[in-house]
C-alpha positions in Angstrom: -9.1 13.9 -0.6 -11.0 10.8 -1.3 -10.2 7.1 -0.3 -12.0 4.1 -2.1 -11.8 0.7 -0.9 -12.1 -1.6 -3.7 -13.6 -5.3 -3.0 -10.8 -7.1 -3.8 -11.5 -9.9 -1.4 -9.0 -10.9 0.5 -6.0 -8.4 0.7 -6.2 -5.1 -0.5 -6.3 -2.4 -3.0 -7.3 1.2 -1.8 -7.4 4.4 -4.3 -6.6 7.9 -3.2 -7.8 10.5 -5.1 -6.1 14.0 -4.2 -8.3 17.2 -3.6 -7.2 19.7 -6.3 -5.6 17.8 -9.0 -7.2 14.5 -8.2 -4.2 12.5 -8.8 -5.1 8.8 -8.2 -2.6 6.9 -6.1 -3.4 3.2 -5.8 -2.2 1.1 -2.5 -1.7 -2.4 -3.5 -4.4 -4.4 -6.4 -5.5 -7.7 -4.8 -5.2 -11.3 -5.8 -4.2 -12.7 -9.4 -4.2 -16.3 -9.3 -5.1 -19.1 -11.8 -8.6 -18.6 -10.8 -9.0 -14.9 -10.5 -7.2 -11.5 -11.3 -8.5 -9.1 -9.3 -7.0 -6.5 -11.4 -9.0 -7.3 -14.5 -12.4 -8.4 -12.3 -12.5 -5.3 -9.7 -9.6 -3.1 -9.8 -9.6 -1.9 -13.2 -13.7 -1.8 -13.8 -13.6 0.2 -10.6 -11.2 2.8 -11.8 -12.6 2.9 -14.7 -16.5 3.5 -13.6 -14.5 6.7 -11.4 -13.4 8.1 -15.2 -10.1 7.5 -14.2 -8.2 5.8 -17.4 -4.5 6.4 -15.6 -2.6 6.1 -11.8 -0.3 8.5 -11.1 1.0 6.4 -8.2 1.1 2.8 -7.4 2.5 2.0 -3.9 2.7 -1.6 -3.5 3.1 -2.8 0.2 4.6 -6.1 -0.1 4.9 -9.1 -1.9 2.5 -11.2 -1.4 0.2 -12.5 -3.6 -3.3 -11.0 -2.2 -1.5 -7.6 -2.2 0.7 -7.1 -5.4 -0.8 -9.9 -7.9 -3.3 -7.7 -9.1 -1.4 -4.7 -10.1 0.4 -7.1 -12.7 -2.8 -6.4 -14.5 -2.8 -2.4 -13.9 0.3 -2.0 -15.0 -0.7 -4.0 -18.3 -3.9 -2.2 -18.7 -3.2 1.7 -18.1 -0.5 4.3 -17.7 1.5 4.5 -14.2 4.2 7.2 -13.4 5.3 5.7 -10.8 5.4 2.3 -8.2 7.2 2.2 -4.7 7.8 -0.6 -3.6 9.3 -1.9 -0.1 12.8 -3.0 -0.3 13.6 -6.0 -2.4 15.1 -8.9 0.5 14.8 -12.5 0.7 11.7 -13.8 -1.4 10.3 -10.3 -2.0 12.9 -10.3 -5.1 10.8 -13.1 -6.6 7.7 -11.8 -5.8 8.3 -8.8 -7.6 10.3 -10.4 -10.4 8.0 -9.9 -13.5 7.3 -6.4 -12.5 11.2 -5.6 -12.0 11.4 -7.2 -15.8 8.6 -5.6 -17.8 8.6 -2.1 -15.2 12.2 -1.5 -14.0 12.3 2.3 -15.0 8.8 3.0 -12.9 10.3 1.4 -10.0 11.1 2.9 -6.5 12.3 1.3 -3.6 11.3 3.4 -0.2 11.6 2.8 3.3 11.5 4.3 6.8 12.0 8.1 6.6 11.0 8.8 3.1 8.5 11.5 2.7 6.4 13.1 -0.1 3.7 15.4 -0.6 1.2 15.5 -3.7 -1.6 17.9 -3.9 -1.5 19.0 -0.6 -1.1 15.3 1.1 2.1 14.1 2.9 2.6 10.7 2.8 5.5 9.3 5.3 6.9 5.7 5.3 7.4 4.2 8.7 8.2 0.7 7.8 10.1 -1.3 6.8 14.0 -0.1 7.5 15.6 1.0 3.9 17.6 -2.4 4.2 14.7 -4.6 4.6 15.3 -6.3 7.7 12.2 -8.1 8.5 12.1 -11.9 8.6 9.9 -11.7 5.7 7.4 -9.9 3.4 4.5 -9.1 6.5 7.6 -7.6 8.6 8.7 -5.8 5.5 5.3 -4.4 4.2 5.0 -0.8 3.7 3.7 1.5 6.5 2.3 4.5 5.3 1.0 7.4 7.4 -1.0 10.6 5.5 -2.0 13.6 7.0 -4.3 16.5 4.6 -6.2 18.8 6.5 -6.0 17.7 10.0 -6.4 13.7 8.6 -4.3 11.7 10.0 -4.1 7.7 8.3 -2.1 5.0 8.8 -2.4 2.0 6.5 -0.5 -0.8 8.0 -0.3 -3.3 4.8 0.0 -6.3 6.1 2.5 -5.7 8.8 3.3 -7.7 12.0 2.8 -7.4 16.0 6.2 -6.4 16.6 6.2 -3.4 13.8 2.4 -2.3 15.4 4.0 -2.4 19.5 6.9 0.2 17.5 4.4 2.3 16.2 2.8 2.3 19.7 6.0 3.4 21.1 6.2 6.2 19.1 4.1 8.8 20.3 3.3 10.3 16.9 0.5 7.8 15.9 -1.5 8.1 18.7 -4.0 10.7 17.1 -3.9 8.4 13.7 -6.7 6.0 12.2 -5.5 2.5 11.6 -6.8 1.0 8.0 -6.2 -3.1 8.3 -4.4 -3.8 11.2 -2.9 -6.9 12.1 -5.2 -9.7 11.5 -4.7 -11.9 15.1 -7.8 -12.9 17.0 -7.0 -10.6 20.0 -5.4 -7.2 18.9 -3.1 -6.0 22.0 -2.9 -2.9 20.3 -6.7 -2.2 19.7 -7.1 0.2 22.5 -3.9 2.2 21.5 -5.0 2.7 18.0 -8.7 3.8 16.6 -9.4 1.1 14.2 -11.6 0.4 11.2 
């Protein structure tokens, strides 16, 4: 297994490439705005310099902008069998309007207790409820946890305080690596977690 962080500036986009079969699943795509698309400027160039002309998997985390705008462009540009996405509530259904449009038949909604495994790597969501829930898009961002191999990852999206101090809580993530955790300056949490 191989994770890439792509420079995307601010937000994310993060590229898993699977052991045997190195299936490329792609965790959110950056920012497209009026004054950049960081699908066309990083995203794409970068999958492209791998030799990877296809994603197998797109999970998107949430809606916002910095997160989701760029794999607008991705899903122009290349094939994609699939995109999960966190339940559609409040404003997320705008957000992710377009895509819902142009993409419907590659979409699936997944939430707390869905589980899959491709090429060897489980991947478990553990936010946000199936119902949504949160009191917007940060409380309803994806949480997903990985394990190959004795790994153990836990990519946190955007999510808030409150969904972090439930992960503490639970028991299973204390041998787990946190990628992005909450952005506050004083992390309550940073001794529970190892963080990068």
């Amino acid at each position: 297994m191989t994770i890439h962080f792509i420079n995307v500036g601010q937000g994310d986009s993060i590229l898993i490439t699977t052991p045997s079969s190195h299936k490329r699943i792609l965790l959110d795509g950056g920012r497209k705005s009026i004054y950049v698309d960081m699908g066309k400027k990083e995203v794409i160039p970068y999958l492209e310099r791998q030799g990877y002309f296809s994603v197998d998997l797109i999970i998107s985390s949430h809606g916002d902008e910095d997160h989701r705008g760029g794999l607008e462009t991705v899903l122009e540009r290349i094939p994609v069998s699939l995109v999960l996405l966190p339940p559609l509530v409040y404003d997320e259904k705008n957000d992710y309007q377009w895509m819902k449009k142009e993409y419907n038949n590659l979409l699936q909604e997944v939430g707390i207790g869905d589980e899959f495994t491709i090429d060897g790597i489980t991947f478990k969501i553990r936010n946000p409820l199936k119902t949504g829930g949160g009191k917007g898009s940060n409380e309803n961002s994806l949480v997903v946890a990985f394990e190959y191999e004795g790994q153990k990852i836990l990519l946190t999206g955007d999510c808030e305080l409150n969904v972090l101090s439930d992960l503490v809580a639970n028991k299973e993530f204390f041998d787990y690596v946190i990628v992005r955790p909450i952005m506050v300056a004083e992390n309550p949490l940073e001794k529970e977690f190892t963080m990068i």
